[in-house]
N, C-alpha and C positions, 0 to 999 in steps of 0.2 A: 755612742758610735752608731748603733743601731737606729734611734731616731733620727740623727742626720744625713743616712741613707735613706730613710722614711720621707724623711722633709726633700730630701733630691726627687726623689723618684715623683712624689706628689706637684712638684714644682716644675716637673718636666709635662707630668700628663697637664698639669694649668695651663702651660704653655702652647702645647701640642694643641690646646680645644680652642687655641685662638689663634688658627691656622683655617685659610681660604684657600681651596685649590681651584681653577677656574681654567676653561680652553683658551684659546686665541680666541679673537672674532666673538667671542663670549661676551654678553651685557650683564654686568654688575649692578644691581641697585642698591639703593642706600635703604639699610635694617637690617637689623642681626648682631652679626660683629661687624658690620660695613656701616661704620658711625658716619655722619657729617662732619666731623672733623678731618677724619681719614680722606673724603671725597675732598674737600678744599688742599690739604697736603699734594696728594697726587692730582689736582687740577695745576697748581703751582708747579711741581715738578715737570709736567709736561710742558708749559708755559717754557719752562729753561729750556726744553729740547725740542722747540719748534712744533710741540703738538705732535709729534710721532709715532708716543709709545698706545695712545688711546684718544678716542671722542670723546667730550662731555655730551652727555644725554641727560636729560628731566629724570632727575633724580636716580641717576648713575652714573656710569661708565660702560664705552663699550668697547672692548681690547683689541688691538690689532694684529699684525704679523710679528710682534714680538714676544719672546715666552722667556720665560727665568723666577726673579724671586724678587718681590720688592717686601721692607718690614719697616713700618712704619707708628712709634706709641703701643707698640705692644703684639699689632696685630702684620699677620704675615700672610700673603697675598703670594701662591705660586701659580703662574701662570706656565700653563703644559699647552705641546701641540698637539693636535692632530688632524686627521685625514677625513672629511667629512663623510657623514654616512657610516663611519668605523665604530670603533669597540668605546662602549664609556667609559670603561676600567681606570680610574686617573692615575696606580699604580704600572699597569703597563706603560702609559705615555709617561710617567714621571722617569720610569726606566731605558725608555725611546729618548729622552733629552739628555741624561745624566750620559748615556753609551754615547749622543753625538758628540758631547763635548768631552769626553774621555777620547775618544777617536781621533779627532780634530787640536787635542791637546790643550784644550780650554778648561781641562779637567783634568784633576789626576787620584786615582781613588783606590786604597789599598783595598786588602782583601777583606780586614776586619770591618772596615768602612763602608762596604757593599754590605756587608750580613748585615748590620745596623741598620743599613738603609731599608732592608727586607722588611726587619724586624720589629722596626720602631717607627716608620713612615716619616725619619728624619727627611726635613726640605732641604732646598738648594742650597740655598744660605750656610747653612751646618756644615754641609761640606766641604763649600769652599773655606771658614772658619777652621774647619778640622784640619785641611791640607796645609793652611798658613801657618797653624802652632804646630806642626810633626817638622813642619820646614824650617822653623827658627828653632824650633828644640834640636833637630841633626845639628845646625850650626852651632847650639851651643856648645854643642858634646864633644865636634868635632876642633874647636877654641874658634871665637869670634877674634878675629881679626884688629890689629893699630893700622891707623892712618896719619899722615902730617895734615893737618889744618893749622890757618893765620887764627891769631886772635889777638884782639889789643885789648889790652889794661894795665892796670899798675901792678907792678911786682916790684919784690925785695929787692932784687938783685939784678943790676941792668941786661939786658939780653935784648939780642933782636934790633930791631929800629926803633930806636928815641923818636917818639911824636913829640913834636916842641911843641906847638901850641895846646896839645890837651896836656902836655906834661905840667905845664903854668898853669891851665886852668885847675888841674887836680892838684898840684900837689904843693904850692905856697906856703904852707902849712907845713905837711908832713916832707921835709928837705930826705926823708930815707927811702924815699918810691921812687920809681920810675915809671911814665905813661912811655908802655914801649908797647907794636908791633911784634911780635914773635910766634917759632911754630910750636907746635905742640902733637907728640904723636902718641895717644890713646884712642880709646872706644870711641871718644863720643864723635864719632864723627856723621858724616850726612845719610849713607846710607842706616848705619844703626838708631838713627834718629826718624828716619820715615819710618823703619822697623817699628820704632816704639812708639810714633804714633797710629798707626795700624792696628798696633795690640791694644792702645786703650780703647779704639774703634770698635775691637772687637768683645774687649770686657763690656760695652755699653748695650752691646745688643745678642750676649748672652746669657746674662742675667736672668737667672730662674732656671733656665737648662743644664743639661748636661757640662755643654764645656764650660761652665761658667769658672769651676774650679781648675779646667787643665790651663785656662788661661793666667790665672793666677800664678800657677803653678810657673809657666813657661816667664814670667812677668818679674817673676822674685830670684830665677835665674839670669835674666837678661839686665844688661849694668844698666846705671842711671842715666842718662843723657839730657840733654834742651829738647826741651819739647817744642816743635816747628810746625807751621800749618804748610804744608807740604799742596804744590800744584802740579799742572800738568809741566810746567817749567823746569819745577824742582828735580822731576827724572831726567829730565836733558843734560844736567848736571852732573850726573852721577859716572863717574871714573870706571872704565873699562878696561880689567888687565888679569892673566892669569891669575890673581890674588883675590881677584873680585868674583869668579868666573861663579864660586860655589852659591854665589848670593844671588844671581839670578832669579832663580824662583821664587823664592821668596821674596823678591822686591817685584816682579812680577803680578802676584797675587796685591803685597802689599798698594798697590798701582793703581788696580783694581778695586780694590776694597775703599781707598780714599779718597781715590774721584769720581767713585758715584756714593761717595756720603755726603749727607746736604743736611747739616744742621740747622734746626729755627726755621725751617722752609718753609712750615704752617703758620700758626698763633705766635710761636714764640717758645714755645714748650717742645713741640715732637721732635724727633729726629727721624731720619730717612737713611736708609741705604737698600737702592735699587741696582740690583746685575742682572741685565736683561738684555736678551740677544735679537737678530734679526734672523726671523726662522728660513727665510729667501734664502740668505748669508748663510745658513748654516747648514742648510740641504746642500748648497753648492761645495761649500766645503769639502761635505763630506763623504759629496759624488768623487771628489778630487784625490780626496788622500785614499778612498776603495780603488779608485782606478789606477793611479803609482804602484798599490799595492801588486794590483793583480798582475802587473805589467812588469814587477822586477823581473823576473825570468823569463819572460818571453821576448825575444831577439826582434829588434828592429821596429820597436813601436813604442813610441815616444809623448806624454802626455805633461801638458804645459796649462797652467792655469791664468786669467785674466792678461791676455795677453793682448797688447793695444796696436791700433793701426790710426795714422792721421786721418778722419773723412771730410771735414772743409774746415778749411784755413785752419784755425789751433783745436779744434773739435776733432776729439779721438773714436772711435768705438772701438771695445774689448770684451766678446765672446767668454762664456764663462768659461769654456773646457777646450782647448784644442789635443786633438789627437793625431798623432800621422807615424803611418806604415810607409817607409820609403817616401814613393812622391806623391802618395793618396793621402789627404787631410779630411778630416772630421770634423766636424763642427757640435757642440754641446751647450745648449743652455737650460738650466735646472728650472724646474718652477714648483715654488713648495705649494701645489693647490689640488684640487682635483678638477676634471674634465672631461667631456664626452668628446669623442672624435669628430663629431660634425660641426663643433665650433669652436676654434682654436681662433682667439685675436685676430685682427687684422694687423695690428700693431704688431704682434710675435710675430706673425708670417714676412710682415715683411722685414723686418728685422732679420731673419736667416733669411733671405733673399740677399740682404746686401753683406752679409756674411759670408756665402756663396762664393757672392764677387768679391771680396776684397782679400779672401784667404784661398783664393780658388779652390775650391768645395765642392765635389761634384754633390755628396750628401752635408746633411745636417740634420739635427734631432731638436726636438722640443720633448726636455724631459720630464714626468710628473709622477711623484710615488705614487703606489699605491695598497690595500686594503689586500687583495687578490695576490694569489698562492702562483697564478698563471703571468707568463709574461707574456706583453701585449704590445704589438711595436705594428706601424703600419709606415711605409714609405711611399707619395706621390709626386709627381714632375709637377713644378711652374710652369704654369700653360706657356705657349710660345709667346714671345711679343709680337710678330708678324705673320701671320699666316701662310704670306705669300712668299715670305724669304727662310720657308723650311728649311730647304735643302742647304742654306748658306749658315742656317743657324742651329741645326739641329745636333751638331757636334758641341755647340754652345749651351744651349740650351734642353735639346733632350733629354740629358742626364743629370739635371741639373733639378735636387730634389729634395724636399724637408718630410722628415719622420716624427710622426709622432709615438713617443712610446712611454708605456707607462710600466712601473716596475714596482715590485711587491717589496717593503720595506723590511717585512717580517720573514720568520722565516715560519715553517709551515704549522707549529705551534700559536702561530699568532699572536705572539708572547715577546716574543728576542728578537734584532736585528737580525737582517739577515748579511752575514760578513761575505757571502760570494756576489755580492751586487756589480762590484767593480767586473767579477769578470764573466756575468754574464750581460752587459752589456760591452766587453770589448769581444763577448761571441759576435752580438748585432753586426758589428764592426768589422768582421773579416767575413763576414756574408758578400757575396760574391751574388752581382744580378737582381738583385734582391727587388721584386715590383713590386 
């Protein structure tokens, strides 16, 4: 027993030492553990999603606005964000990703599962792994569910709807079958069947770690079923009812885990499974759910997310963040980057310009984390458009004004999120005159 706890723990550290952690906007080159196999796998992969997730570059890679975990033949690849000019520490930002999607609920992570994470610089991957088998193990514990599903073949004993024609073709012979149509109510039905192809998803790519065995474990309790290549189809399928409600999560993740695995993507031999965010999407996010927060107690301020307006012919535009006190509205769009204040886009400016006008706004913000303990917010007027029609447009236009302001993500440890963001930027918000 003793040496099999030996052979784990060694088979974890193997594991562990064939781990890449890399920024966004980071270039990868090929040597090291960053084989030329690996580089053709993830040239492929990208090829499927339009070239978004990175460039190819002369012998690498160079990553874009997307961070998470991609593991591919062995080796595992965690791509962290951060805030340029910031701290290197890949354990802080590994901690800055893990809380956004913990926040944002793209994450869910006990407490044993955070000390682990401290402790043993388990990746992304792991944990999402880890939440998928605690979430089919509750279900076990708590009885996995029957369903009625059709199924046709031959049986003893007539039942169901007699198929005539396959009933002749099968059974001329045996006169004691019958090719019948009928239901059937046990396990195996569609959802416990994506289940079980998830877990063997997940037996494949933990192999040599830790949960290699709790997958096992959850695997020998969960029944036998048809094994299905499950798409993005196969969820639209799936039956919605008080009975169903506890599976959620777990077919959630399951969801997750199957439609970004891409077997045979390379040579023929690797497999892939990439969960990888759009860090844009996910600052905005998570400006969204700090500000609902900050805002549940506070009387008469109301905060709505991507909310669309028609702007020519079937062309919508949808603001990231609206906010409104009464009949004063706010305007918010997030931008995961950093910035100096003397050159904000022209593209962003005018972009809240026409935000302005179409949600009548007197203000608007262009938002942008940052590094800094200090918060930093400056508000200026759109010049007039006439100069000569002041007096007719100055009630129009005067007050009519985009902010830029940048806000510290951390809190003063430089370590932790910082969780009052939502409501010191709905301080910004009830400033009054503010020039």
């Amino acid at each position: 027993m003793l040496l099999n706890y030996c052979l784990t723990i060694l088979k974890f550290r193997m594991s562990s030492l064939n781990t890449i952690q890399v920024f966004e906007h980071q270039f990868l080159n090929i040597g090291g553990k960053f084989e030329q196999k690996h580089f053709i796998a993830l040239s492929k992969l990208n090829s499927l999603h339009n070239d978004c997730y990175f460039d190819l570059r002369h012998n690498g890679i160079k990553f874009k606005q997307y961070v998470g975990v991609i593991q591919v033949d062995g080796l595992t690849i965690e791509i962290l964000p951060k805030i340029d000019y910031s701290s290197e520490d890949k354990s802080i930002w590994q901690n800055v990703l893990i809380d956004m999607l913990h926040v944002t609920k793209k994450l869910k992570i006990q407490k044993v599962g955070e000390a682990d994470v401290k402790k043993q610089s388990i990746h992304l991957l792991n944990i999402y792994f880890e939440w998928f088998l605690n979430e089919v193990q509750l279900l076990v514990h708590q009885g996995l569910i029957k369903q009625y599903y059709k199924e046709t073949g031959n049986v003893k004993a007539l039942k169901g709807k007699l198929e005539f024609s396959g009933h002749i073709r099968q059974n001329l012979v045996h006169k004691e079958r019958f090719y019948t149509t009928h239901q059937i109510y046990d396990k195996d039905h569609l959802m416990h069947q994506i289940l079980g192809q998830a877990l063997s998803i997940v037996e494949q790519f933990t192999k040599g770690n830790y949960l290699y065995s709790k997958c096992k474990s959850v695997q020998l309790d969960f029944p036998e079923v048809k094994a299905i290549q499950a798409n993005e189809a196969t969820f639209l399928k799936i039956p919605k009812s008080r009975k169903t409600a506890p599976y959620e999560t777990a077919v959630a993740i399951a969801r997750l885990i199957i439609l970004n695995y891409a077997p045979n993507i390379s040579s023929g031999s690797e497999r892939m499974l990439a969960v990888l965010f759009d860090m844009n999407s996910l600052w905005e996010e998570y400006i969204l759910v700090r500000l609902k927060e900050a805002s549940v107690n506070l009387e008469g301020i109301e905060v709505f997310g991507q909310q669309a307006k028609t702007f020519w012919n079937s062309t919508t535009i949808r603001p990231d963040i609206i906010l409104k006190k009464g009949e004063e509205i706010f305007v918010i769009d997030t931008k995961w980057k950093n910035i100096n204040y003397t050159n904000p886009s022209t593209h962003d400016l005018r972009q809240m310009y026409v935000y302005n006008e179409y949600w009548n706004a007197k203000k608007s913000l262009l938002l942008y984390p940052s590094n800094s303990s200090e918060l930093e917010l400056v508000f200026d007027k759109f010049q007039d458009l006439d100069r000569h029609k002041k007096e007719v447009l100055d009630d129009y236009i005067g007050h009519h004004k985009c902010g830029l302001g940048k806000i510290s993500i951390f809190n003063l440890d430089k370590k932790t999120l910082n969780e009052k963001i939502g409501k010191h930027i709905l301080n910004w918000f009830d400033i009054e005159n503010n020039e």
